[in-house]
KOLGU-4560 file (N, C-alpha, C; in nm, 3 decimals, padded with zeros to 5 digits):
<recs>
<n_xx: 00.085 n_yy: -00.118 n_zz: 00.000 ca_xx: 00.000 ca_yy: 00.000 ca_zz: 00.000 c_xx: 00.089 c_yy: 00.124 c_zz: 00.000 mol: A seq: 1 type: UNK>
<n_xx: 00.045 n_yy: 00.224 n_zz: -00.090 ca_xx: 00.167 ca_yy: 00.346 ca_zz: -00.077 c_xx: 00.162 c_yy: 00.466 c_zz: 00.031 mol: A seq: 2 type: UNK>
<n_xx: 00.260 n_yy: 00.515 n_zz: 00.092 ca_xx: 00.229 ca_yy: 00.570 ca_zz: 00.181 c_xx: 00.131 c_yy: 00.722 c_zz: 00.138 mol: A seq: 3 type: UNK>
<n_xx: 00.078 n_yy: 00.711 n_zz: 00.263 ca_xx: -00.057 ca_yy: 00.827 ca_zz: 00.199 c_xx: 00.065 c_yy: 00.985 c_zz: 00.278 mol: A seq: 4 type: UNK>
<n_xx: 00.106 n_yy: 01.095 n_zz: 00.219 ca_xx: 00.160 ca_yy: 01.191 ca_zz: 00.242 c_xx: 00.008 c_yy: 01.310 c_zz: 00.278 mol: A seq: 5 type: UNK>
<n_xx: 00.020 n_yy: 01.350 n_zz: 00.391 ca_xx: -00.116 ca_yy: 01.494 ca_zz: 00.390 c_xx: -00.022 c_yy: 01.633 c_zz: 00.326 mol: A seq: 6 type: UNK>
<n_xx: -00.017 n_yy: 01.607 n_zz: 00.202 ca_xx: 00.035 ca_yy: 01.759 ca_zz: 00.105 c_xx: -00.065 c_yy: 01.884 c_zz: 00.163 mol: A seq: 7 type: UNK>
<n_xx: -00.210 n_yy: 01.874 n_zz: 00.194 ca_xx: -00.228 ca_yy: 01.955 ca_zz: 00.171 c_xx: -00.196 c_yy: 02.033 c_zz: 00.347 mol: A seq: 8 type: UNK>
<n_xx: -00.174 n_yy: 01.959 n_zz: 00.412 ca_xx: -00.115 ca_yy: 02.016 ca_zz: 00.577 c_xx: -00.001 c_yy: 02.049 c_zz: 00.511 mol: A seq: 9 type: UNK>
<n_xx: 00.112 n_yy: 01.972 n_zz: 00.469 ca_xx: 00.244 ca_yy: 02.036 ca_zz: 00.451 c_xx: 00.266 c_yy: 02.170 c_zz: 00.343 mol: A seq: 10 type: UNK>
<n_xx: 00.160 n_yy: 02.172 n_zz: 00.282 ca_xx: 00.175 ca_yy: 02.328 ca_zz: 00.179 c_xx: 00.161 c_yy: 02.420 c_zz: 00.233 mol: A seq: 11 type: UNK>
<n_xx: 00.049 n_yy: 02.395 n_zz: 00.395 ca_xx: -00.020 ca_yy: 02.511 ca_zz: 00.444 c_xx: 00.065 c_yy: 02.552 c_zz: 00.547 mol: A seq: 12 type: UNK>
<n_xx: 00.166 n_yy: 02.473 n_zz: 00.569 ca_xx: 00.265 ca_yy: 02.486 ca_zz: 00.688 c_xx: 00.360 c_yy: 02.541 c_zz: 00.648 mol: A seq: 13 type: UNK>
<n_xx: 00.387 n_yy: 02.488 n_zz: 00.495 ca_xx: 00.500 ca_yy: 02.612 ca_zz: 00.449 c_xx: 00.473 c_yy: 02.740 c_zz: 00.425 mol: A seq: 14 type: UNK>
<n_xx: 00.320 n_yy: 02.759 n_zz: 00.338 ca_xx: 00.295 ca_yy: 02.875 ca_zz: 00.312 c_xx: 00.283 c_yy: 02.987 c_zz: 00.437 mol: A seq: 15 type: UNK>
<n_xx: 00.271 n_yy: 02.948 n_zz: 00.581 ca_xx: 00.240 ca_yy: 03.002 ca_zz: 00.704 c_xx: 00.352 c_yy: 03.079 c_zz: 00.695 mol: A seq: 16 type: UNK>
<n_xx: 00.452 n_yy: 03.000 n_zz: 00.718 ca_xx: 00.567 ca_yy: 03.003 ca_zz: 00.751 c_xx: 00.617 c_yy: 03.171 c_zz: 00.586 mol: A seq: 17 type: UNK>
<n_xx: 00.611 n_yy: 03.105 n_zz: 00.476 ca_xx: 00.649 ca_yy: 03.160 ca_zz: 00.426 c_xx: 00.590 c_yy: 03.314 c_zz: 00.361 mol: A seq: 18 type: UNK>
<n_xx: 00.462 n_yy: 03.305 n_zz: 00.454 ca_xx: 00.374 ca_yy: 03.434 ca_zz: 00.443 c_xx: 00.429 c_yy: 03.533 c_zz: 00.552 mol: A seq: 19 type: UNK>
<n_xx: 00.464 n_yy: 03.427 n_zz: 00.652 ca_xx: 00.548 ca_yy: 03.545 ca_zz: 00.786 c_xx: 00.710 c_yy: 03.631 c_zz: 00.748 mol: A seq: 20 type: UNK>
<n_xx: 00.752 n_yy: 03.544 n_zz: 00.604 ca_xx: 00.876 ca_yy: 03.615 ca_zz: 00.609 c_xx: 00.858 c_yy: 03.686 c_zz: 00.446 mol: A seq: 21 type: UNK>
<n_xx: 00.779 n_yy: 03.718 n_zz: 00.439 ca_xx: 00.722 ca_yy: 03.820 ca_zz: 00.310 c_xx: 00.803 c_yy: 03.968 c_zz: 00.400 mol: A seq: 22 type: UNK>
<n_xx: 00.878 n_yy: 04.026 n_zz: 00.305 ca_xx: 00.955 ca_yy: 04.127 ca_zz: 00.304 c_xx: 01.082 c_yy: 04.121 c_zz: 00.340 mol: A seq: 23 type: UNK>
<n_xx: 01.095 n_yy: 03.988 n_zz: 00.371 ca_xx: 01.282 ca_yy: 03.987 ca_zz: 00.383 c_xx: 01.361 c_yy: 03.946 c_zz: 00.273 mol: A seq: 24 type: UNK>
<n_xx: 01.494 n_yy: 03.996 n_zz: 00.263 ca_xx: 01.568 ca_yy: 04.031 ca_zz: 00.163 c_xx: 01.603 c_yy: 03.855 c_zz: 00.138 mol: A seq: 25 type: UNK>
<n_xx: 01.592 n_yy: 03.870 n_zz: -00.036 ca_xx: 01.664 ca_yy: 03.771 ca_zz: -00.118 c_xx: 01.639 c_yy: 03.623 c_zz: -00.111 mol: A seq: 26 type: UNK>
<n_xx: 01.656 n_yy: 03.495 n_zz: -00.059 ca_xx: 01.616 ca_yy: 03.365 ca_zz: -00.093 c_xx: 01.546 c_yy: 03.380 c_zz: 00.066 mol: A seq: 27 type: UNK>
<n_xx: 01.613 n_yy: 03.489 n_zz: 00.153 ca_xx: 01.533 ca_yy: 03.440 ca_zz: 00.302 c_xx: 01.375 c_yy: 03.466 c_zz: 00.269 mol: A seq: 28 type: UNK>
<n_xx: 01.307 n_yy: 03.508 n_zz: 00.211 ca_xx: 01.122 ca_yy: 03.506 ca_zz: 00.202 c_xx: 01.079 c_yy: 03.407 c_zz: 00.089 mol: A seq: 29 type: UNK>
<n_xx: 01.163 n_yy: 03.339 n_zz: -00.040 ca_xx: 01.113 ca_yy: 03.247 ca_zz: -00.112 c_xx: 01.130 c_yy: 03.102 c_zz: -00.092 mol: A seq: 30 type: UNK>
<n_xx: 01.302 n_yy: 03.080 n_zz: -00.031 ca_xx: 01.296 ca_yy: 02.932 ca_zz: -00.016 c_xx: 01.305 c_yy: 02.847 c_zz: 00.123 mol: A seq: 31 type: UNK>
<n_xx: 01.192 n_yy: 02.772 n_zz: 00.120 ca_xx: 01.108 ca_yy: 02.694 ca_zz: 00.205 c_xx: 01.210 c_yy: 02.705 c_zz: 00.327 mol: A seq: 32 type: UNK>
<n_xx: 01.355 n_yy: 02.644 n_zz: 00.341 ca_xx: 01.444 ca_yy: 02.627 ca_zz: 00.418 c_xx: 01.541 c_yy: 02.711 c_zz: 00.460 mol: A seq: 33 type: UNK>
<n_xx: 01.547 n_yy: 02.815 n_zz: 00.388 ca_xx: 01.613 ca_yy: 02.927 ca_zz: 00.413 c_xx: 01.496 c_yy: 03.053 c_zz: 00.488 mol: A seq: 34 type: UNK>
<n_xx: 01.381 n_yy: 02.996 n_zz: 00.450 ca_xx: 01.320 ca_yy: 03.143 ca_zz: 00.503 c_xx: 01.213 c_yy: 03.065 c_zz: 00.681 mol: A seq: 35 type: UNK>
<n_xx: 01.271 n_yy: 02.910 n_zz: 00.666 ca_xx: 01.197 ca_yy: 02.890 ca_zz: 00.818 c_xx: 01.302 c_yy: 02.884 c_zz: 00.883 mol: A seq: 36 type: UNK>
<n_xx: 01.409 n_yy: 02.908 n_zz: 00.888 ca_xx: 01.524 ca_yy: 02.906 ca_zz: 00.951 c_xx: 01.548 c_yy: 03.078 c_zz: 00.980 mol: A seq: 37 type: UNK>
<n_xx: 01.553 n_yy: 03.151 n_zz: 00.876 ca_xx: 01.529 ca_yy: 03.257 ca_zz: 00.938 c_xx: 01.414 c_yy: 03.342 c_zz: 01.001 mol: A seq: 38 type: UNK>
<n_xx: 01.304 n_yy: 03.303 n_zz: 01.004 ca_xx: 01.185 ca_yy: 03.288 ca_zz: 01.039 c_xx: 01.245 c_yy: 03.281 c_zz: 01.216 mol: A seq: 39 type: UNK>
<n_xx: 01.269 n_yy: 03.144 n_zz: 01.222 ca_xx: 01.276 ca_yy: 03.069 ca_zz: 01.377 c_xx: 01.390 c_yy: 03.165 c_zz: 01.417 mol: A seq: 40 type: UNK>
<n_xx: 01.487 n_yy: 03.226 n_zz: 01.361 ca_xx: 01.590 ca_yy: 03.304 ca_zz: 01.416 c_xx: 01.539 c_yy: 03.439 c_zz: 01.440 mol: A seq: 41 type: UNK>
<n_xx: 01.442 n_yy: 03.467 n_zz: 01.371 ca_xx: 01.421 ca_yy: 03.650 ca_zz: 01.393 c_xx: 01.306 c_yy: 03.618 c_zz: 01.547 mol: A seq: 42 type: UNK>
<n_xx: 01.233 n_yy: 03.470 n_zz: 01.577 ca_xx: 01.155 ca_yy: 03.497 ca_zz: 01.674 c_xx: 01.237 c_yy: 03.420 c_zz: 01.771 mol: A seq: 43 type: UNK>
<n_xx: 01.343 n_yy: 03.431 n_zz: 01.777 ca_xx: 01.436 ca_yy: 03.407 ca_zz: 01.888 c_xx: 01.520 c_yy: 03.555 c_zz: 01.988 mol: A seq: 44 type: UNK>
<n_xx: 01.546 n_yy: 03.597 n_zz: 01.802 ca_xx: 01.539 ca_yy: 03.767 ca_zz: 01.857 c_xx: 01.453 c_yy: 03.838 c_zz: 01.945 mol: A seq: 45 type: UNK>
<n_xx: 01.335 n_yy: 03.804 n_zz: 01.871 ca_xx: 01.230 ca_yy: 03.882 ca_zz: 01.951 c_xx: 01.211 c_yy: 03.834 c_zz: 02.064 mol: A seq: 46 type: UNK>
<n_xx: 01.206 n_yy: 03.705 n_zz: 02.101 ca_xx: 01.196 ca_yy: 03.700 ca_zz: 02.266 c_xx: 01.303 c_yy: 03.794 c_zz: 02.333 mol: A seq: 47 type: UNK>
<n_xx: 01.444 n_yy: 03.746 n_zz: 02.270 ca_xx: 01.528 ca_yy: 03.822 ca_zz: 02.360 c_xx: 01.514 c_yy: 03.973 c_zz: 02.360 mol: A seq: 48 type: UNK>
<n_xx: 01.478 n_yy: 04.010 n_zz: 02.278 ca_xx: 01.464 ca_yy: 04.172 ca_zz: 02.275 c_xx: 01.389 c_yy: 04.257 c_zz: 02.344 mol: A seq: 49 type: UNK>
<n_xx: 01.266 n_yy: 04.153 n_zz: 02.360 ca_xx: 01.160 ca_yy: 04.184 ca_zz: 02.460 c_xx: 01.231 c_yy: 04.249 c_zz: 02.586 mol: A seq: 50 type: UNK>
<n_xx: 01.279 n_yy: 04.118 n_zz: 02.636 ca_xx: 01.354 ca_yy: 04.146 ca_zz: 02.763 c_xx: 01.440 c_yy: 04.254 c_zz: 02.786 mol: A seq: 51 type: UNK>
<n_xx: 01.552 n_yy: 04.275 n_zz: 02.640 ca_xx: 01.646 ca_yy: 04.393 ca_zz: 02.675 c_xx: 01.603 c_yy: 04.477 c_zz: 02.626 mol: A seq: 52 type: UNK>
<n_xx: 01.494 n_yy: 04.513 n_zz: 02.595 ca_xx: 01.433 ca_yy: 04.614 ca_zz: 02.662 c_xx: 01.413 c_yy: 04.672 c_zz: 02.734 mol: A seq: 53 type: UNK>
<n_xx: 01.375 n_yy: 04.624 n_zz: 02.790 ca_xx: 01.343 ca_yy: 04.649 ca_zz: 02.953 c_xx: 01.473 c_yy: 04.745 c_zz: 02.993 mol: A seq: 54 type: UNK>
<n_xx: 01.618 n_yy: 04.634 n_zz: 02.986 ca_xx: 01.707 ca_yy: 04.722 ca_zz: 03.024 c_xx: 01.762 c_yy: 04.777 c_zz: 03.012 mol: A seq: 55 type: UNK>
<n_xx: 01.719 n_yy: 04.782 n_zz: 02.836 ca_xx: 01.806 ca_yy: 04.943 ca_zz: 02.779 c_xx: 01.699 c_yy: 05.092 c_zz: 02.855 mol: A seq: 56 type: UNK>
<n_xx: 01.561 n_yy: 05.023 n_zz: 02.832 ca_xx: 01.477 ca_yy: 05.143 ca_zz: 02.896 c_xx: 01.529 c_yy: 05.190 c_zz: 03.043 mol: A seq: 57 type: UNK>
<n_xx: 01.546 n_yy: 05.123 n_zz: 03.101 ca_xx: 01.597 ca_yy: 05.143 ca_zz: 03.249 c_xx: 01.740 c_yy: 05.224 c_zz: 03.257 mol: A seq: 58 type: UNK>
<n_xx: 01.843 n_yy: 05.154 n_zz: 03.167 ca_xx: 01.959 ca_yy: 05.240 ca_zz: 03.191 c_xx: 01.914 c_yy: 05.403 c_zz: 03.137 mol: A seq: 59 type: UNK>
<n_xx: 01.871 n_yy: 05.420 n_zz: 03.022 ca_xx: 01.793 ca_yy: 05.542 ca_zz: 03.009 c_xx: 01.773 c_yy: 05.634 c_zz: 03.091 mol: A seq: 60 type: UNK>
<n_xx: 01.667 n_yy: 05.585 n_zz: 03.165 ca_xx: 01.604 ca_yy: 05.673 ca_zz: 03.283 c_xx: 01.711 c_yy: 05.700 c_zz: 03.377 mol: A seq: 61 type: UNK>
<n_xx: 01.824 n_yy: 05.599 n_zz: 03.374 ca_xx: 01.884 ca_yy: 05.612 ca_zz: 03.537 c_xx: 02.033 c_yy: 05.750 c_zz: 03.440 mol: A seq: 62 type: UNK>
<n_xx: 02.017 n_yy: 05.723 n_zz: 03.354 ca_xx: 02.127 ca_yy: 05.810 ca_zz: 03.289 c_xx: 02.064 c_yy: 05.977 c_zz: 03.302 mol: A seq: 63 type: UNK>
<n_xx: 01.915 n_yy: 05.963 n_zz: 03.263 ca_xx: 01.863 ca_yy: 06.099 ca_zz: 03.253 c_xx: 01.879 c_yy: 06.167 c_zz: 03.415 mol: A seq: 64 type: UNK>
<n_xx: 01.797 n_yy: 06.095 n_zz: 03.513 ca_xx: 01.850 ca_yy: 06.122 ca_zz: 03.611 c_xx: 01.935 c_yy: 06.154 c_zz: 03.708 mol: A seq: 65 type: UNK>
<n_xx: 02.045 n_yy: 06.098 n_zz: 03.630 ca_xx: 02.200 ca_yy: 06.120 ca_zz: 03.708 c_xx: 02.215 c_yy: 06.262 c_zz: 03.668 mol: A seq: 66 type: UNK>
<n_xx: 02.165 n_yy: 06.295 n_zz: 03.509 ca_xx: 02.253 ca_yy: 06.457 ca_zz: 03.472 c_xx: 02.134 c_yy: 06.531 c_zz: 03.546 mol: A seq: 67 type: UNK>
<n_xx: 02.003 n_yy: 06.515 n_zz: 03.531 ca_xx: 01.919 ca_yy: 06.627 ca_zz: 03.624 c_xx: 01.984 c_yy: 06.619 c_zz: 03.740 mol: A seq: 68 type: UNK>
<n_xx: 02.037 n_yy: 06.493 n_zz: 03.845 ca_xx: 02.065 ca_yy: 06.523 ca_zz: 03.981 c_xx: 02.209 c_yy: 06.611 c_zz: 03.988 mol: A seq: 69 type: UNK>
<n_xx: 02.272 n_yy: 06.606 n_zz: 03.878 ca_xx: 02.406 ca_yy: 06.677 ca_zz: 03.870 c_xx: 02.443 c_yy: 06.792 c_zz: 03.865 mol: A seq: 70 type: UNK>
<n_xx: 02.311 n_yy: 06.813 n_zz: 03.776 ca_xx: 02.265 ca_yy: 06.956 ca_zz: 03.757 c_xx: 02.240 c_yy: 07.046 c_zz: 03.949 mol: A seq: 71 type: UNK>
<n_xx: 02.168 n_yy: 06.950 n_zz: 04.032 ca_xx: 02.186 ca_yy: 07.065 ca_zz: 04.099 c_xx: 02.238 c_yy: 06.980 c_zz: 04.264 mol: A seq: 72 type: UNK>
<n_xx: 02.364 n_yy: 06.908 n_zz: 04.173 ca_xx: 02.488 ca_yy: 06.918 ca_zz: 04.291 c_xx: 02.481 c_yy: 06.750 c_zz: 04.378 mol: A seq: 73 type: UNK>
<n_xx: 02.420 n_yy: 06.664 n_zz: 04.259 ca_xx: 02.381 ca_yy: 06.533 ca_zz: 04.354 c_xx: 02.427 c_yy: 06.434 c_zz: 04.270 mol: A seq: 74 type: UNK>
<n_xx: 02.482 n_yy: 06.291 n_zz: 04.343 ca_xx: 02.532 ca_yy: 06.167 ca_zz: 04.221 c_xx: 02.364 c_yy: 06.131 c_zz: 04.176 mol: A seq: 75 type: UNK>
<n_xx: 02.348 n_yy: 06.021 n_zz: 04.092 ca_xx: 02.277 ca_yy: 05.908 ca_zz: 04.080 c_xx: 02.233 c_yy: 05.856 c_zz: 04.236 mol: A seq: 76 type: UNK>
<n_xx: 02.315 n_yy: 05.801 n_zz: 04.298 ca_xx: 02.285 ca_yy: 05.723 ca_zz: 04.373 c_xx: 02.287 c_yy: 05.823 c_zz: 04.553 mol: A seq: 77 type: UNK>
<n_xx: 02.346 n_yy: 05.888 n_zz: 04.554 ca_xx: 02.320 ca_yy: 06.016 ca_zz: 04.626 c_xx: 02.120 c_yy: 06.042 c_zz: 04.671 mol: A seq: 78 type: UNK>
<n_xx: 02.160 n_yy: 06.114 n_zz: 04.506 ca_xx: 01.994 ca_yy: 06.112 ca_zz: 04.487 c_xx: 01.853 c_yy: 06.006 c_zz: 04.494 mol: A seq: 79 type: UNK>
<n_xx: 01.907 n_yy: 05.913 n_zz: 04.440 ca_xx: 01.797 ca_yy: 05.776 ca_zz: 04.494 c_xx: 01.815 c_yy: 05.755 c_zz: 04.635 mol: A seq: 80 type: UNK>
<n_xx: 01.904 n_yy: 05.744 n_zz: 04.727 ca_xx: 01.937 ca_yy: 05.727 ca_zz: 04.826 c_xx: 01.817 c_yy: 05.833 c_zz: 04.978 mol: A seq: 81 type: UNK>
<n_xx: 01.834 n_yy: 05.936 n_zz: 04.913 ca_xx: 01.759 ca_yy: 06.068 ca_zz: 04.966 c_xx: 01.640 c_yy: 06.066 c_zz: 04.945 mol: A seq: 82 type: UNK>
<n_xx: 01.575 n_yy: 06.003 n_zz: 04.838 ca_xx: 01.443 ca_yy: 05.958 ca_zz: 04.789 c_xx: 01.383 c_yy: 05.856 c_zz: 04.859 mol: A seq: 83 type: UNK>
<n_xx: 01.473 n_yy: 05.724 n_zz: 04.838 ca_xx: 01.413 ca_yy: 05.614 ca_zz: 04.955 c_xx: 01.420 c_yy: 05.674 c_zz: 05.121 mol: A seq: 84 type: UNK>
<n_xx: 01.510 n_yy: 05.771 n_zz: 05.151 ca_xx: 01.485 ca_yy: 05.745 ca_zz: 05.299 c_xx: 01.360 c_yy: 05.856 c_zz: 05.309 mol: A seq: 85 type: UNK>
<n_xx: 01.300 n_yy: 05.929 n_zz: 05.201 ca_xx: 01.207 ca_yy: 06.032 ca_zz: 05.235 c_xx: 01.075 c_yy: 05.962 c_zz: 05.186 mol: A seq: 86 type: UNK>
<n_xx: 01.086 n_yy: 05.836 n_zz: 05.201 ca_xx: 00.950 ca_yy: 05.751 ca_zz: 05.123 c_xx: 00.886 c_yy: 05.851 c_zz: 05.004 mol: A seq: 87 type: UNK>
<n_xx: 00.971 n_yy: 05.852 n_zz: 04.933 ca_xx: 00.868 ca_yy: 05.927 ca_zz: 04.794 c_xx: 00.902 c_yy: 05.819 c_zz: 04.695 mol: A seq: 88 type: UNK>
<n_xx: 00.770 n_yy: 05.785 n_zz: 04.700 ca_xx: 00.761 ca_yy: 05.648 ca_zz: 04.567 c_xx: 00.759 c_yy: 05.687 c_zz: 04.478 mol: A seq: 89 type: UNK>
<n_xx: 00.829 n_yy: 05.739 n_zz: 04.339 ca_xx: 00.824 ca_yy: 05.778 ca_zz: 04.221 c_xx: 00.857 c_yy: 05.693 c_zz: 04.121 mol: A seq: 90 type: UNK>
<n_xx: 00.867 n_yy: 05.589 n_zz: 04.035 ca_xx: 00.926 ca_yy: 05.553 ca_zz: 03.949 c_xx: 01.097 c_yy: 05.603 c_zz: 03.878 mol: A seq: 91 type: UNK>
<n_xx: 01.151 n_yy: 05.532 n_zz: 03.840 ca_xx: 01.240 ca_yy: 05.606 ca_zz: 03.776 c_xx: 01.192 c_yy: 05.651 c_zz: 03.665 mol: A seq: 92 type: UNK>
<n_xx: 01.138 n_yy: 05.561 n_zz: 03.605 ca_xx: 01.058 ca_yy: 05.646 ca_zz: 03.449 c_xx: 00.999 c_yy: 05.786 c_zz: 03.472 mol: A seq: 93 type: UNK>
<n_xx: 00.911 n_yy: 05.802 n_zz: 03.630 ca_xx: 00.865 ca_yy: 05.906 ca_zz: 03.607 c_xx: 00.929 c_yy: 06.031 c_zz: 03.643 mol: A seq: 94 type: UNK>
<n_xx: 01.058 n_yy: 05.972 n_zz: 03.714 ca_xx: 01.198 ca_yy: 06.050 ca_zz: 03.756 c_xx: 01.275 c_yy: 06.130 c_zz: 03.649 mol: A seq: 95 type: UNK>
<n_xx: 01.287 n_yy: 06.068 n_zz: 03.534 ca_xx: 01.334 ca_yy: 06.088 ca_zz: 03.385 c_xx: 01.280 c_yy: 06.154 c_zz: 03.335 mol: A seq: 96 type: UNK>
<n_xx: 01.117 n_yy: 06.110 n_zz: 03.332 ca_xx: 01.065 ca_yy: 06.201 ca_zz: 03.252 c_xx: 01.068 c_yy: 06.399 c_zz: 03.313 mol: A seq: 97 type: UNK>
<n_xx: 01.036 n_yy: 06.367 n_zz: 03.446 ca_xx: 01.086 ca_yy: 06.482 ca_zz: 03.513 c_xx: 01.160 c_yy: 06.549 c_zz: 03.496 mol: A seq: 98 type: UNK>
<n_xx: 01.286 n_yy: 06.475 n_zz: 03.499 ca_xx: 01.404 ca_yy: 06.543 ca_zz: 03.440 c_xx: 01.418 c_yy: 06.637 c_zz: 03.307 mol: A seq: 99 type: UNK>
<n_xx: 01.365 n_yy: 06.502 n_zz: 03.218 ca_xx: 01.395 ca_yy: 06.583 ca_zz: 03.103 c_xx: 01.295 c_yy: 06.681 c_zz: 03.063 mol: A seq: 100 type: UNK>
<n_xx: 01.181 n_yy: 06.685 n_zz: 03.095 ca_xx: 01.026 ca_yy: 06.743 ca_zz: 03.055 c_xx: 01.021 c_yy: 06.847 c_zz: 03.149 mol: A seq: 101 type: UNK>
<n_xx: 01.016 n_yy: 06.777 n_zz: 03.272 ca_xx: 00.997 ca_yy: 06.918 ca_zz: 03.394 c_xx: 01.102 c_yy: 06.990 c_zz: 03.467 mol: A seq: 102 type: UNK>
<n_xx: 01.248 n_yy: 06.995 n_zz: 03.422 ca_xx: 01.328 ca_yy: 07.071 ca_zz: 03.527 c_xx: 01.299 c_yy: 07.146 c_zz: 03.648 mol: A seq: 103 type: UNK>
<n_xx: 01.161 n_yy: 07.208 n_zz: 03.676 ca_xx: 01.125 ca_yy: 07.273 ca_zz: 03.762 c_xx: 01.074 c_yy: 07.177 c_zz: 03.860 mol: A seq: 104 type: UNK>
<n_xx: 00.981 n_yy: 07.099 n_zz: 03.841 ca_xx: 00.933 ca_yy: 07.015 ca_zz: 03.910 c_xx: 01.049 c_yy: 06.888 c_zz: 03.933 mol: A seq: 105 type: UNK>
<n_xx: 01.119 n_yy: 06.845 n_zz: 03.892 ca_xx: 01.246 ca_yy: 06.807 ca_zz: 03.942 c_xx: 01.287 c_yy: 06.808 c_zz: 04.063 mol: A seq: 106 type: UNK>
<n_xx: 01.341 n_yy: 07.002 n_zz: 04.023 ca_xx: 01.422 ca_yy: 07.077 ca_zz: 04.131 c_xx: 01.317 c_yy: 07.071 c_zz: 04.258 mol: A seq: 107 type: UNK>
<n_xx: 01.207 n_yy: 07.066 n_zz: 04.240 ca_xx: 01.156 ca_yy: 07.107 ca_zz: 04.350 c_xx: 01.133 c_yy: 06.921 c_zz: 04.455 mol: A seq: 108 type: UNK>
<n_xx: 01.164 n_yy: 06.824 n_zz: 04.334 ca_xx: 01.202 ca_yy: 06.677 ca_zz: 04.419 c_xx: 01.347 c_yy: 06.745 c_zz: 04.510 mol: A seq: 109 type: UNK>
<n_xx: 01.449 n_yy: 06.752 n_zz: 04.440 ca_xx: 01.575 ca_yy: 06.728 ca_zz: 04.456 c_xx: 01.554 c_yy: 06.862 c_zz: 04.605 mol: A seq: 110 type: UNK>
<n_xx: 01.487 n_yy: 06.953 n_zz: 04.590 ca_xx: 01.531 ca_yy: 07.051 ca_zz: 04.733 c_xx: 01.388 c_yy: 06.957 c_zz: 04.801 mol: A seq: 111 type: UNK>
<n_xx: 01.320 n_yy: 06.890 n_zz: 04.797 ca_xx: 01.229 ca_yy: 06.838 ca_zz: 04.920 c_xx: 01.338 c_yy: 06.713 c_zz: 04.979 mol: A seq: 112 type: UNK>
<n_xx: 01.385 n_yy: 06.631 n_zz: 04.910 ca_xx: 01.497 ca_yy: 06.546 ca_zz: 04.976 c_xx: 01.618 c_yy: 06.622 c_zz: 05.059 mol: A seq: 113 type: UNK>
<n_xx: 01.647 n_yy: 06.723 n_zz: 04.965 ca_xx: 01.767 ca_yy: 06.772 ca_zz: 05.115 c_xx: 01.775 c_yy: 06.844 c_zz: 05.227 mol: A seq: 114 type: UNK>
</recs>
């Protein structure tokens, strides 16, 4: 008896596959093996990227913050330091944004901590 193959699952599995890598350069979006391989590599990226995210966003904020706290005479860690012992829960994001958006409202964190 000859073996029965399901073509029409395996066409639809390639075409999935090869509908997700529509716009990438050269044999990576036409051929079957070159474009699920890079396929499986760009969503390997993306998990990881997810994540460093996170900590490129974070160094960000803690960078913006260091030059607002410098600005009026404080480290990075100076300044967080003065924050936790004055229980003011702020985010760093919303620390940054402060910084860079509100200088005034900032300054007026940085003189309630000292």
């Amino acid at each position: 008896m000859p073996r029965s193959v399901n073509s029409v699952a395996s066409k639809a599995r390639r075409k999935k596959i090869l509908r997700r890598t529509r716009g990438y350069w050269g044999r990576n979006k036409n051929v079957w093996t070159v474009a699920k391989n890079r396929w499986e590599k760009g969503q390997t990226y993306a998990y990881r990227d997810r994540r460093a995210k996170k900590r490129n966003f974070r160094a960000l904020w803690i960078q913006r913050i260091n030059a607002g706290a410098r600005m009026h005479g404080l480290s990075y860690s100076q300044f967080m330091g003065l924050i936790h012992k004055k229980n003011i829960d702020l985010s760093r994001k919303a620390l940054a944004d402060l910084a860079m958006n509100h200088p005034k409202a900032f300054e007026a964190i940085v003189k309630a901590v000292q």
